[in-house]
C-alpha positions in Angstrom: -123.4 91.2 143.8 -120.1 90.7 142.0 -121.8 87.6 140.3 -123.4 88.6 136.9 -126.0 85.4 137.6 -127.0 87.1 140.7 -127.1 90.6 139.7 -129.7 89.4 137.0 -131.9 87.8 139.7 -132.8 91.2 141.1 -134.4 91.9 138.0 -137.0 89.3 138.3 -140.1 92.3 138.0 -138.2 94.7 135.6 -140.9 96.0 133.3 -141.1 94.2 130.1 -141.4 97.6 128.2 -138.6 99.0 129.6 -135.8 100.5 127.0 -133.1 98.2 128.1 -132.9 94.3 128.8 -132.2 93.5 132.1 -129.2 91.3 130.6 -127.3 94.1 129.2 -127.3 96.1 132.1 -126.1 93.1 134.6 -123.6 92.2 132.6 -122.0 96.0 133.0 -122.0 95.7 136.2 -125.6 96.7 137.5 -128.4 95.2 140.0 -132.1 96.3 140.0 -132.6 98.4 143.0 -136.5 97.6 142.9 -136.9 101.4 143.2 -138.2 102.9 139.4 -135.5 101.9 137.1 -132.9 102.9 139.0 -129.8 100.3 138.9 -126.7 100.6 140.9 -123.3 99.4 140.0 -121.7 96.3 142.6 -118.3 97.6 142.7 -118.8 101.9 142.7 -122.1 102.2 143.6 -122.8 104.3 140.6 -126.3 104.7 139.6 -128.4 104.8 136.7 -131.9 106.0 136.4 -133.2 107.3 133.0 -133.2 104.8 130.1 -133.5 105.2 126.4 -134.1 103.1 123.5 -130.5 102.4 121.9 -128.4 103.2 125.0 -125.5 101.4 125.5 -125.0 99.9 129.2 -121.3 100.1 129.2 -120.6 103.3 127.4 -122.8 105.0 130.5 -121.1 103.4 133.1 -117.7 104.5 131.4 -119.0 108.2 131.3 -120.2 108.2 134.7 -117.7 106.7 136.8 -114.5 105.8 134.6 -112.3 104.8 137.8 -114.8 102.4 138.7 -112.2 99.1 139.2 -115.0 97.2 137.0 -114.5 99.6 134.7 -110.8 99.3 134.7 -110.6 95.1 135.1 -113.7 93.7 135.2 -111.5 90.2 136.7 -109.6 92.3 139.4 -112.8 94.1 140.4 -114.2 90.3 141.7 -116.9 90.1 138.7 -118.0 86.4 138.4 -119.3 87.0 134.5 -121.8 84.1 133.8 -119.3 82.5 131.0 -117.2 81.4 134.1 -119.8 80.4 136.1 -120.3 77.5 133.4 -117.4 75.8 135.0 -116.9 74.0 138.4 -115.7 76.7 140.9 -113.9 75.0 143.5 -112.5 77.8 145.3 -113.3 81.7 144.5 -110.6 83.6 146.3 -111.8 87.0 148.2 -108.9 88.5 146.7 -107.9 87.1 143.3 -104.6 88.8 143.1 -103.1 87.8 146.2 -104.7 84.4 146.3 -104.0 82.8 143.2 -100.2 83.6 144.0 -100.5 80.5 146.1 -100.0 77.6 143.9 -102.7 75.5 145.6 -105.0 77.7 144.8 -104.3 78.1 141.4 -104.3 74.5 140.9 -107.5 74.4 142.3 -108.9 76.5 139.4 -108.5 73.6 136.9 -111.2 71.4 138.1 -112.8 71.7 134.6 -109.6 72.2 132.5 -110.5 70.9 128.9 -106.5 69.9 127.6 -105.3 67.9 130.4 -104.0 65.2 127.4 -102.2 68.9 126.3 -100.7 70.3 129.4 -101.5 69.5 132.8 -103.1 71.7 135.3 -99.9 71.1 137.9 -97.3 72.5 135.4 -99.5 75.1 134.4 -100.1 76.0 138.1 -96.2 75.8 138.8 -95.8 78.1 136.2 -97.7 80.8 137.6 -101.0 80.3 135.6 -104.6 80.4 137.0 -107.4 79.0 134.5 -110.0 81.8 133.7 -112.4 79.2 133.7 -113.3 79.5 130.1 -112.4 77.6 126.8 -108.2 76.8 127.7 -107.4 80.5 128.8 -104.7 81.5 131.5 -103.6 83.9 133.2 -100.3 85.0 135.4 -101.3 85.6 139.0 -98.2 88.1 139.2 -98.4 89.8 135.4 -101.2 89.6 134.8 -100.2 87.8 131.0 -103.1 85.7 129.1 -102.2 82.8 127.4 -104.5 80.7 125.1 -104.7 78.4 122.2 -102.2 75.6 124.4 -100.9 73.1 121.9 -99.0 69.6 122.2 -95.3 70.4 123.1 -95.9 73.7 124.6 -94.0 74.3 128.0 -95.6 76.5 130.0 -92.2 78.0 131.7 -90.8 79.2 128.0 -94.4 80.6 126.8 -93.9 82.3 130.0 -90.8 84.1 129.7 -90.9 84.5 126.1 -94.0 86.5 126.8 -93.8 88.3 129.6 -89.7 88.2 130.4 -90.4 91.2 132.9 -92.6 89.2 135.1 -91.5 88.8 138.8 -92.1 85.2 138.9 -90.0 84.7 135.6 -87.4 86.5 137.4 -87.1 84.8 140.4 -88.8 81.6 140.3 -88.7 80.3 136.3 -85.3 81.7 135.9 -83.4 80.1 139.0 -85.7 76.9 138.0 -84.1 76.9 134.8 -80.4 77.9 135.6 -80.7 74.3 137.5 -82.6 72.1 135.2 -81.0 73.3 131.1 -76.9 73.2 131.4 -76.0 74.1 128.1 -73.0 72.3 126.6 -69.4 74.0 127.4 -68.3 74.2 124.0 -65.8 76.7 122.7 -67.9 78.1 119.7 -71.4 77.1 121.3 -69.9 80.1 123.5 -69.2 82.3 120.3 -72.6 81.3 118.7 -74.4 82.6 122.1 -72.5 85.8 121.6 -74.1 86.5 118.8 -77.5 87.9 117.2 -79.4 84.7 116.1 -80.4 86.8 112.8 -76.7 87.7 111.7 -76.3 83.7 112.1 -79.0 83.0 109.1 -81.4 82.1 112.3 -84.9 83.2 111.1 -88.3 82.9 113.8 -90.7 80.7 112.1 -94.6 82.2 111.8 -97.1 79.8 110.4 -98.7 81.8 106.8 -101.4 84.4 107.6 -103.9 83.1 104.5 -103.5 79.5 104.5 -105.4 79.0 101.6 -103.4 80.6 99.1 -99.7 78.9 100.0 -99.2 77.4 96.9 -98.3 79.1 94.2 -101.1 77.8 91.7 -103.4 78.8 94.6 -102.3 82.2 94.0 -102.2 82.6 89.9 -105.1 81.2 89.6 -107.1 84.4 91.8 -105.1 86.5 88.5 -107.8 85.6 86.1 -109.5 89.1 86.1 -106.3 91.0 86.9 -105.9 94.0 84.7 -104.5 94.1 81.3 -103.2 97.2 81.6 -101.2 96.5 84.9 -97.7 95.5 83.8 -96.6 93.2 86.7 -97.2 89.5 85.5 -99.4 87.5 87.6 -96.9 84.9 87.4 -94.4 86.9 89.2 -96.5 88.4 91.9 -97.7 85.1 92.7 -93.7 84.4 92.6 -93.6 86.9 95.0 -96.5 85.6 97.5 -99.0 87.5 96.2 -102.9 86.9 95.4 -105.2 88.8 94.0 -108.3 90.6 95.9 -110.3 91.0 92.9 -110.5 94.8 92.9 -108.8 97.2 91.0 -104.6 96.3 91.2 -105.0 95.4 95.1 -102.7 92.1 95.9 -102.0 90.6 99.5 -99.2 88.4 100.5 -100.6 85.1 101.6 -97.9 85.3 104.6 -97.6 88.2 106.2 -101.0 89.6 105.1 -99.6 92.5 103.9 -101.4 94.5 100.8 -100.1 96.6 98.1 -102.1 98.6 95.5 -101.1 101.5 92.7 -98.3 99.6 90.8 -96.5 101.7 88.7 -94.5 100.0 85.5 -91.2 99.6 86.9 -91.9 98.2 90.2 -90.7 94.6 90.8 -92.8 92.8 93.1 -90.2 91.0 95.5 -88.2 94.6 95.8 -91.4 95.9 96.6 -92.5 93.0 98.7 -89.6 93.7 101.0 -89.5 97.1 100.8 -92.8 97.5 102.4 -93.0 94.5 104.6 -89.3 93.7 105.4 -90.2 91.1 108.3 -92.0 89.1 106.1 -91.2 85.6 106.8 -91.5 84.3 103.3 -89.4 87.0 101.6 -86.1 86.3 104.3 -86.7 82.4 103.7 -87.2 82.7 99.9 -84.8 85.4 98.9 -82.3 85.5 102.0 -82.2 87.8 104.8 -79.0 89.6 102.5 -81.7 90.6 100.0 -83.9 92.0 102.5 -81.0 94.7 103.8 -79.5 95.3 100.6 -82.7 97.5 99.6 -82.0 100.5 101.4 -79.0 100.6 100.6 -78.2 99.4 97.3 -81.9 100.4 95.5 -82.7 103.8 97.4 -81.7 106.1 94.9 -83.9 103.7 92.4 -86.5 103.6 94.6 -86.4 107.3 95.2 -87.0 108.1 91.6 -90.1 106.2 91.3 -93.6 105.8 93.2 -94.0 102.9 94.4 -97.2 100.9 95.6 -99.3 101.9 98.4 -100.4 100.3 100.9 -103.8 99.7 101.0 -105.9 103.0 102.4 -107.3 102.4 106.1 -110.5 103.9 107.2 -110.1 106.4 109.6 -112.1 105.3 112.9 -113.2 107.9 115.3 -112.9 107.2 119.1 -116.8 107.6 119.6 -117.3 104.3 117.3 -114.5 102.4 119.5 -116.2 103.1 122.9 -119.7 102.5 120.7 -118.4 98.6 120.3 -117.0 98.3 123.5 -120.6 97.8 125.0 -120.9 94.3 122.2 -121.2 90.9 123.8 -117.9 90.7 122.1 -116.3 93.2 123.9 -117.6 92.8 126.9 -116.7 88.9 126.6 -112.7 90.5 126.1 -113.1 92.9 129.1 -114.6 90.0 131.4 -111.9 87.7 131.0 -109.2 90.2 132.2 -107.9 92.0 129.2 -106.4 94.9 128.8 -109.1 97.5 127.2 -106.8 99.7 125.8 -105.4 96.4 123.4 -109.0 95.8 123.3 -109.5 99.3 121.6 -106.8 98.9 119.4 -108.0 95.4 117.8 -111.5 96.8 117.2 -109.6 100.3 115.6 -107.8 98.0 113.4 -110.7 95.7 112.4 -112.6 98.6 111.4 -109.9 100.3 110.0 -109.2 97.9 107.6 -112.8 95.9 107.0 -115.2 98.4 108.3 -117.1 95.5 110.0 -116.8 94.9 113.7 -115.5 91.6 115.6 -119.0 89.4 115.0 -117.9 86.8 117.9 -115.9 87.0 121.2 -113.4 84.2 120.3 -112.2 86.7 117.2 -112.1 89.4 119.0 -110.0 87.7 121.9 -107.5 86.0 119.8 -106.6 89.5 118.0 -106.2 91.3 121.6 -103.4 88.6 122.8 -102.3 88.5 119.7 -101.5 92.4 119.9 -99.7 91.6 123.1 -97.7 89.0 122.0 -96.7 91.5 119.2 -95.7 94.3 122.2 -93.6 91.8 123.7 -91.0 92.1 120.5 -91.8 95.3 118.4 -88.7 94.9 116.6 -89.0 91.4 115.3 -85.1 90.7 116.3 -84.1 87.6 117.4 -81.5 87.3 119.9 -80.3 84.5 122.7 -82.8 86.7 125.0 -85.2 84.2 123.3 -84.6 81.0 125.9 -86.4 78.6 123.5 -84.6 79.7 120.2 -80.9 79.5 121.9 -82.2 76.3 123.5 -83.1 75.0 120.2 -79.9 76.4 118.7 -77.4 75.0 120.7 -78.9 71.6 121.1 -78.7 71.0 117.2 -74.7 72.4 117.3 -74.0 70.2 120.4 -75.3 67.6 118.7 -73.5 68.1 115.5 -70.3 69.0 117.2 -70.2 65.8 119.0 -70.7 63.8 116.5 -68.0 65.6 114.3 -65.6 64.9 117.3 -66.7 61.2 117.1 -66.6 60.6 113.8 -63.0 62.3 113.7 -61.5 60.4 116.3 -62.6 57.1 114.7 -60.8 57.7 111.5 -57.4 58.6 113.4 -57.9 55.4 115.6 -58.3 52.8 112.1 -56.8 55.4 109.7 -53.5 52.7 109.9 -55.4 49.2 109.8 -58.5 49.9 107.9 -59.5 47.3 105.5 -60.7 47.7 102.2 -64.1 46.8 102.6 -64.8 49.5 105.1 -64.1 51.8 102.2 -66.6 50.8 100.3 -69.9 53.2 99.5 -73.1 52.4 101.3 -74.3 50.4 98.1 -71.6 48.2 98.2 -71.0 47.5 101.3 -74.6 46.1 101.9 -74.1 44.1 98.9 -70.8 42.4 100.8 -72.9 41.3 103.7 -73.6 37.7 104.8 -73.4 34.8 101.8 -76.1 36.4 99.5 -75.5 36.7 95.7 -74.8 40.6 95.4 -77.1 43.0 93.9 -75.8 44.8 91.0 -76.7 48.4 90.9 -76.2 50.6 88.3 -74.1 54.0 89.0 -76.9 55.2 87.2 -79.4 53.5 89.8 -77.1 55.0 92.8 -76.9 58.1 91.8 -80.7 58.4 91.6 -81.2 56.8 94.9 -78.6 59.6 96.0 -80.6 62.8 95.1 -83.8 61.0 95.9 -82.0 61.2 99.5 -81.6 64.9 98.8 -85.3 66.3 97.5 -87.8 67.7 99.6 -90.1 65.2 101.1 -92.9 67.3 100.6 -93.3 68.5 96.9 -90.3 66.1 95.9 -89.3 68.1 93.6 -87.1 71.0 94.5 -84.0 70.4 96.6 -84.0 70.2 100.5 -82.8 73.8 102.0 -84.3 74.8 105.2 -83.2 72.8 108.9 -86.2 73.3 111.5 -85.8 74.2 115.0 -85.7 72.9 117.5 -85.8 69.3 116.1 -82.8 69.8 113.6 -84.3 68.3 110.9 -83.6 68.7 107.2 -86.6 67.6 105.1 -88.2 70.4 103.1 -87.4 72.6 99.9 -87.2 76.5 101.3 -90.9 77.0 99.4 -92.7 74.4 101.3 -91.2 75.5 104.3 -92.9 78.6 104.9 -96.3 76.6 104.5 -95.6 74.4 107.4 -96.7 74.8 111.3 -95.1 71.4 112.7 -92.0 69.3 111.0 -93.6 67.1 108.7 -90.7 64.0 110.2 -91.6 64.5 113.7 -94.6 67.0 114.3 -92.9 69.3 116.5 -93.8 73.2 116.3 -91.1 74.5 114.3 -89.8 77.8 116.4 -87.4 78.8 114.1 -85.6 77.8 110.8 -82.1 78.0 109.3 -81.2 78.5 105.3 -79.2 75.5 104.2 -77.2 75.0 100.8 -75.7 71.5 99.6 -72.6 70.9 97.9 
């Protein structure tokens, strides 16, 4: 009976008038005993009897046997939920948790996998993965770590350790797999670099913007049209500042970080503020420097401590009764099913209610803000450190690189720095005017110059000056305001991991 499809069979002559549907109570765990309406649970034998109109399924089984293993993890417990059933099921293991730690087996899960063209099932498999058998979700045989949304370039061995370092199989297997296959350069100051806190090195983590729709800055002035007259903050400087307005009362929200202010007094400045009450804001350390950032508490405290500033935003307060209320929804139950954890479970429906007062209306929402909350465990702090495999990767690649090319370039000029000829010292202009029999081309200086700083603009807005290198590609192609709207490098589509302030002299 650990197959929801099954369990519902039993109920083939439940009455029609009864209080409950017969595919609520399956899908908590329940089969019809054909005896009154008594249904009994597959994995603790529980029983139910009495019915009422408005009950929910879940919430009783909770209350009357909480240590029930379904209960606890509805995946570990052996539940087959019907979601899963959807898919091809090659081999079900008797024991999950000891069986999919054999890589044939796990492999074997991925007879249906949708994003082969993405990532395969076999380096998925190496990497300690099982597929969950719905939409492109994953889990770690030995962590028990579920990893979704799989996108081009991914590797499944760094979205393993970066998100669950702890795990055994990082430990032994991923780890002494990679202390083989990545030999970083032996470079005197790639050594010094790794010795260091990739923050303190101007090395910011990248985040793709929370509100997509308001990342330009017109985007955002243009939600001020029925901002108050009697608010002193200009709209053009909190839309400066990231800002857009929510239409109600003096309530703004960064378009990056989501983060919300409300009560502005007359002397606050939006970007102190901004920082102040969001300091890992992504667009604030890109836009104003990570120097800004630190400087508040110490150089604007006593300013700050004279004055009141903005709020944020009031959150409802959400009673535990409402919680375990919407943890009997089809979109809870969807969350549960697939293996996560229900106390991160809890705390994405608290913090939807808190700040909308509506519930999760579909399962994929629901799911997405639970891994996100355990992605956000993995690194409370926000640092960034070589801990990170795919940041120092990225990081010491581009100063190889550089380095060696330095080294190059340096030992050419001392081998020709005697018996150079003039034309090799002409500029770039020239010397392709020299080439071959052709009548040269006369350029301007003028003309040059302009084809020089045209070299040098942003190849996005191409207007403001390039600033921001991407990681791990290296490249150099964006002004730092367009930066922070980008997910991939606009040069080569790679995800960008991670970005570095630049300045041009």
């Amino acid at each position: 009976m650990n197959s929801e499809a099954t369990r519902l069979e039993t109920f083939d002559n439940w009455p029609s008038a009864a209080a409950v549907s017969p595919g609520k109570i399956a899908r908590a765990g329940f089969f019809y005993t054909k005896h009154n309406l008594t249904v009994e649970c597959f994995s603790c034998h529980v029983q139910i009897t009495d019915w009422n109109y408005g009950d929910q399924v879940m919430a009783k089984h909770r209350l009357l046997s909480p240590q029930c293993l379904f209960v606890e993890n509805p995946l570990a417990s052996g539940n087959i939920p019907k979601l899963a059933e959807t898919a091809a099921t090659p081999i079900q293991p008797a024991n999950p948790q000891e069986d999919y730690k054999d890589e044939i087996v796990r492999l074997s899960t991925y007879a249906s996998w949708p994003k082969t063209h993405i990532v395969t099932p076999e380096a998925l498999a190496r990497s300690g993965f099982y597929s969950l058998k719905y939409k492109d979700f994953t889990k770690c045989a030995f962590c028990d770590v579920v990893l979704v949304s799989w996108e081009a370039g991914d590797d499944p061995d760094n979205e393993h350790q970066r998100c669950s370092a702890d795990c055994s199989f990082v430990q032994t297997v991923i780890n002494q797999r990679a202390g083989g296959e990545n030999k970083l350069t032996q470079l005197s100051n790639l050594q010094v670099v790794n010795g260091e806190n990739f923050q303190e090195l101007g090395v910011q983590e990248h985040k793709a913007p929370k509100n997509p729709k308001y990342v330009t800055y017109e985007s955002r002035l243009e939600t001020f049209l029925s901002w108050p007259s009697t608010i002193l903050q200009k709209p053009e400087d909190l839309a400066c500042a990231g800002f857009y307005y929510e239409g109600v009362g003096d309530r703004v929200r960064c378009f990056h970080c989501d983060g919300g202010l409300n009560h502005w007094d007359p002397q606050d400045e939006p970007w102190s503020q901004h920082a102040q009450w969001f300091p890992k804001c992504a667009y604030v350390h890109i836009i104003k420097g990570s120097d800004f950032v630190n400087s508040l508490p110490n150089e604007q405290m006593q300013e700050l401590a004279t004055t009141t500033p903005p709020k944020p935003q009031c959150k409802r307060h959400v009673t535990d009764s409402e919680v375990e209320e919407y943890l009997s929804t089809e979109p809870a139950l969807a969350a549960l099913n697939i293996g996560l954890h229900v106390g991160r479970v809890k705390q994405a429906i608290t913090e939807r209610l808190e700040e909308t007062g509506i519930p999760f209306s579909s399962s994929d929402a629901l799911i997405e803000a639970t891994l996100n909350l355990q992605m956000e465990e993995e690194d409370e702090d926000g640092a960034m450190n070589v801990d990170n495999p795919r940041l120092s990767e990225g990081v010491s690649k581009v100063l190889s690189t550089a380095l060696q090319r330095a080294l190059t370039e340096e030992d050419n000029r001392t081998d020709n720095c005697d018996n150079t000829p003039k034309e090799s010292l002409q500029t770039p202009v020239q010397s392709e005017q020299a080439k071959g029999n052709e009548t040269p081309v006369n350029i301007s200086l003028e003309e040059e110059n302009r084809m020089l700083k045209e070299a040098r603009m942003c190849k996005i807005c191409m207007d403001a000056e390039v600033g921001i290198v991407f990681l791990p590609c290296g490249h150099l192609t964006t002004c730092i305001t367009c930066a922070t709207n980008l997910q991939y490098c606009p040069l080569c589509r790679s995800t960008i991991k991670a970005t570095v302030r630049t300045f041009l002299s």
